[in-house]
Each structure stands twice: as structure tokens, then as C-alpha cells.
C-alpha angles and dihedrals in degrees: 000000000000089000087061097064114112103214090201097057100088095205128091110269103171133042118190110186122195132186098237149022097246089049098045085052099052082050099054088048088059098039083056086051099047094042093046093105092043102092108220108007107133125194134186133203112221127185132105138292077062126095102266085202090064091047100050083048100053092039086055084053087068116271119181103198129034127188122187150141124273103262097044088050092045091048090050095046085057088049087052086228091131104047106198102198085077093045115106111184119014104182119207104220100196095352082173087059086046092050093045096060 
């Protein structure tokens, strides 16, 4: 999936949602590890307890890839700041925990 990313193509193309901010870190962390060779991919890690001002601009930057939380995703779907229609993978991490809650 990661391959996939187009670096040029200054729009999210992939949403990874996690249950949780701890989770959604340790993902960013990975994300950063595994695109490290892809020159120009850009992700952004976007949930609360974080300034929602500083996401949206680095989302509007250009960031590929965006992981986040579900209320910030959610807030940013409404805002029609992630358009997903664009979007071409959006990966579930423990859908079951999300579902739970």
C-alpha cells in the first residue's frame, strides 16, 4: 500500500484509523520507518490533545498519508478537510476495539 503512494499527488491517499492515541502513535512511528526510502511521501498523525489548526495545515501541505483517531477523522471528514473520495486505501486497525467503544 505504501508503494502505491504517489508522492506528487499533493492529496491524502491513504487513512489509517486507529482506536486509540497511543496506537495511532506507534503507527506513525512505523509508517515513518517503512516510507523512509520513498522519497517524498508525507504523513501526518492527526487526534486530540494536539493543536487541530497545525494538522489541517500540514494536511493541506500535502500529506499523503494521515493516521488518526476516530473523532479527529471524523471532525476532519465534516470539514471536508479529508475529502474521501480521494482517499485510496483507508485501513481499520482494531476495527473490533472501535466497534466496542
Amino acid at each position: 500500500m505504501l508503494q502505491n503512494v504517489i508522492p506528487d499527488l499533493p492529496k491524502p491517499q491513504v487513512v489509517i484509523l486507529a482506536p486509540t492515541r497511543e496506537l495511532a502513535l506507534q503507527i506513525e512511528e512505523e509508517c515513518f520507518e517503512l516510507t523512509r526510502g520513498l522519497f517524498g511521501v508525507r504523513g501526518v498523525l492527526v487526534c486530540g490533545g494536539m493543536s487541530f489548526r497545525n494538522q489541517v495545515a500540514r494536511i493541506q501541505r500535502g500529506a499523503n498519508i494521515i493516521i488518526g483517531t476516530p473523532g479527529r477523522i471524523m471532525e476532519m471528514l465534516r470539514q471536508k478537510i479529508i475529502e474521501p473520495r480521494q482517499v485510496n486505501y483507508f485501513v481499520l486497525d482494531e476495527v473490533d476495539r472501535m466497534l466496542d467503544m
